[in-house]
C-alpha positions as CSV (number, residue, x, y, z in Angstrom):
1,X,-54.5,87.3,-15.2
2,X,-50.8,86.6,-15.9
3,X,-48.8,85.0,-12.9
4,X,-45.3,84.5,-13.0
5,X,-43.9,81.6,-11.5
6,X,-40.4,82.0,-10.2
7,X,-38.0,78.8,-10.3
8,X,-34.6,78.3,-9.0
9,X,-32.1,76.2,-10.8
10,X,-28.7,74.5,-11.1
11,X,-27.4,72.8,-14.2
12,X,-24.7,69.7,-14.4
13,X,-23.3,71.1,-17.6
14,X,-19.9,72.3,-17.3
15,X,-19.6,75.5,-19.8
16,X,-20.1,79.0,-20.7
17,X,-23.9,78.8,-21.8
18,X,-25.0,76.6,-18.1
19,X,-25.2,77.3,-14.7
20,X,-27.1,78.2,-11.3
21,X,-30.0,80.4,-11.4
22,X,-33.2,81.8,-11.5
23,X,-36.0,81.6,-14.0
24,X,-39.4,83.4,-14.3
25,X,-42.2,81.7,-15.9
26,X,-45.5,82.8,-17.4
27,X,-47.8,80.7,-16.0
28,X,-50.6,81.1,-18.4
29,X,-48.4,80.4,-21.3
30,X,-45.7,78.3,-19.4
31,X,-43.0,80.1,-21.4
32,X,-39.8,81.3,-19.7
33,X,-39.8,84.8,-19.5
34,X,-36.4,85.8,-18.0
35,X,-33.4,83.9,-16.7
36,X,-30.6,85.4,-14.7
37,X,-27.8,82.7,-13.7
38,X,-24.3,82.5,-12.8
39,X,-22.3,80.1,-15.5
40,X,-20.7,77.3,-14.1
41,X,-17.8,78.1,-16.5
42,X,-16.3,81.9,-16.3
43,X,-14.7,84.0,-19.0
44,X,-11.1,83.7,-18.7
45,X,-9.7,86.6,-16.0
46,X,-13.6,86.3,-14.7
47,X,-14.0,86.0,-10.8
48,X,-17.6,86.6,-10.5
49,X,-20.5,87.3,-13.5
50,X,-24.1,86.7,-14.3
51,X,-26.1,86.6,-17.7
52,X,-29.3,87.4,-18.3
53,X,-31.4,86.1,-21.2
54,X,-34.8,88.2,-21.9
55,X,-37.6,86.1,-24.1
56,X,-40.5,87.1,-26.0
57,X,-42.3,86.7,-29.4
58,X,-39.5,86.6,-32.1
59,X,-41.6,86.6,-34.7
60,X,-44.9,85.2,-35.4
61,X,-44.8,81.8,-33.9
62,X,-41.7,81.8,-32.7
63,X,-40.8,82.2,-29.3
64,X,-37.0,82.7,-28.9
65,X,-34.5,84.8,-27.0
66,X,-34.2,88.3,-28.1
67,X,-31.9,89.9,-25.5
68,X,-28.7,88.9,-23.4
69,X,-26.9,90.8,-21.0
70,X,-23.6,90.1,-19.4
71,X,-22.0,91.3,-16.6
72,X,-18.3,89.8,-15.4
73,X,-15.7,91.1,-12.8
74,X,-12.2,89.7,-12.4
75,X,-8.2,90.2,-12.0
76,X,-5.2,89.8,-13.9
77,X,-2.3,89.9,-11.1
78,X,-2.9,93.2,-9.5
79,X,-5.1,94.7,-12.4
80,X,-9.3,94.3,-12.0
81,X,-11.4,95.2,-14.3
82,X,-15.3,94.9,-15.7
83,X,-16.5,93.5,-18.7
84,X,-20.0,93.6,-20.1
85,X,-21.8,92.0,-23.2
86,X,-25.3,93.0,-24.7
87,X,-27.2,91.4,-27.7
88,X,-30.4,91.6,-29.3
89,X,-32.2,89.4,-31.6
90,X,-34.0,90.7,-33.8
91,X,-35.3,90.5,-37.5
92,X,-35.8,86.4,-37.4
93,X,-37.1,84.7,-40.0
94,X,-38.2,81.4,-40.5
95,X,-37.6,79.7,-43.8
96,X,-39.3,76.8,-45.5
97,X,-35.8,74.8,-46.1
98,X,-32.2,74.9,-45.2
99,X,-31.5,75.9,-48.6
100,X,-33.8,78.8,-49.0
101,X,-32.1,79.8,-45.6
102,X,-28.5,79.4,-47.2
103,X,-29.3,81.3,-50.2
104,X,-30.4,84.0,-48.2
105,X,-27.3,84.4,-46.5
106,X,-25.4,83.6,-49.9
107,X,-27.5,86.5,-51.7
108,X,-27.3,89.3,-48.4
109,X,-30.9,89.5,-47.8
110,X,-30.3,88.6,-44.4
């Protein structure tokens, strides 16, 4: 039986990719599920915003996060306005070397 565990938290870092927040956490597994948290740094124009970073299985063995959504509000003098980001992650690969990595960018197959 899976359990999730549900953890607040707060980070001291002072940037785009840290903030306050929630986290879910498998508790059979003890890998983080889902985080949803307010960055302590804001886009520029940004009054208010919260990301959300979905994880899961990558690839085999690799645990990683495969989804981010983003969500901002915010004001330029008397103009507001939304913004929103999505990515996925997909297609990873793990390579035996930096150098077999490189040379798969340098030749396109990835």
């Amino acid at each position: 039986m899976k359990t999730l565990l549900v953890v607040n938290f707060t980070s001291a870092m002072q940037d785009t990719q840290h903030g306050n927040g929630r986290m879910w956490i498998d508790s059979t597994t003890a890998r983080v599920k889902e985080l949803i948290y307010t960055p302590n740094v804001l886009p520029s124009h940004a009054t208010s915003g919260s990301v959300t970073e979905i994880s899961s299985s990558a690839a085999p063995g690799i645990w990683y996060v495969t989804r981010i959504d983003e969500s901002y509000r915010g004001h330029e003098a008397i103009i507001s306005g939304t913004g929103t980001f999505s990515g996925t992650f997909d297609r990873i690969r793990r390579f035996s070397s930096p150098a077999q990595g490189q040379a798969a960018l340098d030749d396109g197959t990835i």
